[in-house]
C-alpha positions in Angstrom: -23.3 30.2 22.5 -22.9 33.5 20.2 -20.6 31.3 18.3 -23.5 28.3 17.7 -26.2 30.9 16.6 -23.8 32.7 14.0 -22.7 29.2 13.0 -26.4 28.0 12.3 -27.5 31.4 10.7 -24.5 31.6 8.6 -25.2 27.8 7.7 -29.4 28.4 7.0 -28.3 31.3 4.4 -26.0 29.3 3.0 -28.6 26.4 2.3 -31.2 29.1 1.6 -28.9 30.8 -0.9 -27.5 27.3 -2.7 -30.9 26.0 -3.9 -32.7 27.2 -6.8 -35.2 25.8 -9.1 -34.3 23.9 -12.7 -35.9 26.2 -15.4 -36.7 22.8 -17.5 -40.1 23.5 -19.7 -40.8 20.3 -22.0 -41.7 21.0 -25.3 -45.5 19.7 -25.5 -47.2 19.4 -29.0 -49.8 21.6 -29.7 -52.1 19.2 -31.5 -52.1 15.6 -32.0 -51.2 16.3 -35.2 -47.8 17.6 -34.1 -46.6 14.5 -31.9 -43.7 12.6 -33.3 -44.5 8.5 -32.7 -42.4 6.0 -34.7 -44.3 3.4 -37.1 -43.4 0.5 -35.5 -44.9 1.7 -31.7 -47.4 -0.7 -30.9 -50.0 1.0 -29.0 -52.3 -2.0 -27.3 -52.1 -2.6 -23.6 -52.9 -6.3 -23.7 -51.6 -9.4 -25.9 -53.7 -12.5 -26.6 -52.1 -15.7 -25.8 -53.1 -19.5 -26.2 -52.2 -22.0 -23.7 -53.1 -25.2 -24.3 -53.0 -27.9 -21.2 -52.6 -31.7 -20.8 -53.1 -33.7 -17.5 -52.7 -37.0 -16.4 -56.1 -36.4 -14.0 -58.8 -34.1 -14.1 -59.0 -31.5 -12.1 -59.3 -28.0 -11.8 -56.7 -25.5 -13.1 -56.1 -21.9 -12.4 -54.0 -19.0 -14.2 -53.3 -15.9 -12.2 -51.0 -13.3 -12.1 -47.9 -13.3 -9.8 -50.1 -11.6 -7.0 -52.2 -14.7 -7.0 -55.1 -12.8 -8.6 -57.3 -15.4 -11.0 -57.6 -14.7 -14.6 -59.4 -17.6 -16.0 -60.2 -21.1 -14.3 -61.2 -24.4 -15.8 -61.7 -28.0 -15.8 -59.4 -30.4 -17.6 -60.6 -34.4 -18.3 -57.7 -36.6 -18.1 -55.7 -36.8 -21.1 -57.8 -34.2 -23.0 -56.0 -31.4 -24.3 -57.6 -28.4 -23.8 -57.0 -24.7 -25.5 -57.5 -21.6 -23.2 -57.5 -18.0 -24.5 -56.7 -15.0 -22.6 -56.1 -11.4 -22.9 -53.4 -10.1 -20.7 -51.4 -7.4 -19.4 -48.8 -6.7 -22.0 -46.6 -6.1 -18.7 -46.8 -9.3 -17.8 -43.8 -11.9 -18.3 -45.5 -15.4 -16.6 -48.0 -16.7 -15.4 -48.8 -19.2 -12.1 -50.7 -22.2 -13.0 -51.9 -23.9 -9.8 -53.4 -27.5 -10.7 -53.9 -30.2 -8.1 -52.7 -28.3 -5.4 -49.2 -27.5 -7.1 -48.0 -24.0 -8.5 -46.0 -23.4 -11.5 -44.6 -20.4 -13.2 -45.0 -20.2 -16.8 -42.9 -17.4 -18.4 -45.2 -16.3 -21.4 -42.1 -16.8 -24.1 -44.9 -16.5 -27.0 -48.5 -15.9 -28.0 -48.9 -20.0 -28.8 -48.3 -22.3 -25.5 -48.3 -25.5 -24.0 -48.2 -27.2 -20.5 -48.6 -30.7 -19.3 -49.3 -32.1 -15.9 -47.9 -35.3 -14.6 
């Protein structure tokens, strides 16, 4: 038993001993003046993209996120193109089009698109 408690006091001042703190202070401008941002960093949070959609039938169609969450609805006429603009998340990579009861991914490969329903 002696054995046990020496083992487990020698082992806590062993951990106790072993761990210190990192002494890591970031550098933090002063003033805005002071911060160092390149020329090219684009500093918006959204990007404007145009889809444009065709369909066989009209019905309504839906563009949400990948959680399912609606950003715009609307009705397309049958064979009428029509031209949607939205504002998005500049994190987001597609989009899920549901139309007719189907969902699509779109992967949002530029600011100009195009979809058509069969």
């Amino acid at each position: 038993m002696k054995k046990l408690v020496l083992f487990s006091v020698l082992l806590s001042v062993i951990a106790l001993t072993s761990c210190r703190k990192d002494r890591f202070e970031p550098t933090t401008p002063g003033s805005m003046e002071e911060l160092k941002v390149p020329a090219n960093f684009d500093w918006k949070t959204t990007k404007d993209y145009t889809i444009t959609f065709t369909a066989a039938s009209a019905g309504m169609i839906e563009v949400a996120n990948s959680n399912g969450i609606a950003y715009q609805r609307a009705f397309l006429a049958a064979g009428t193109p029509y031209a949607m603009k939205l504002t998005l998340p500049t994190f987001e990579k597609s989009v899920k089009l549901k139309f007719q009861g189907k969902t699509v991914d779109l992967n949002l490969t530029g600011t100009n698109l195009s979809y058509q329903f069969n």
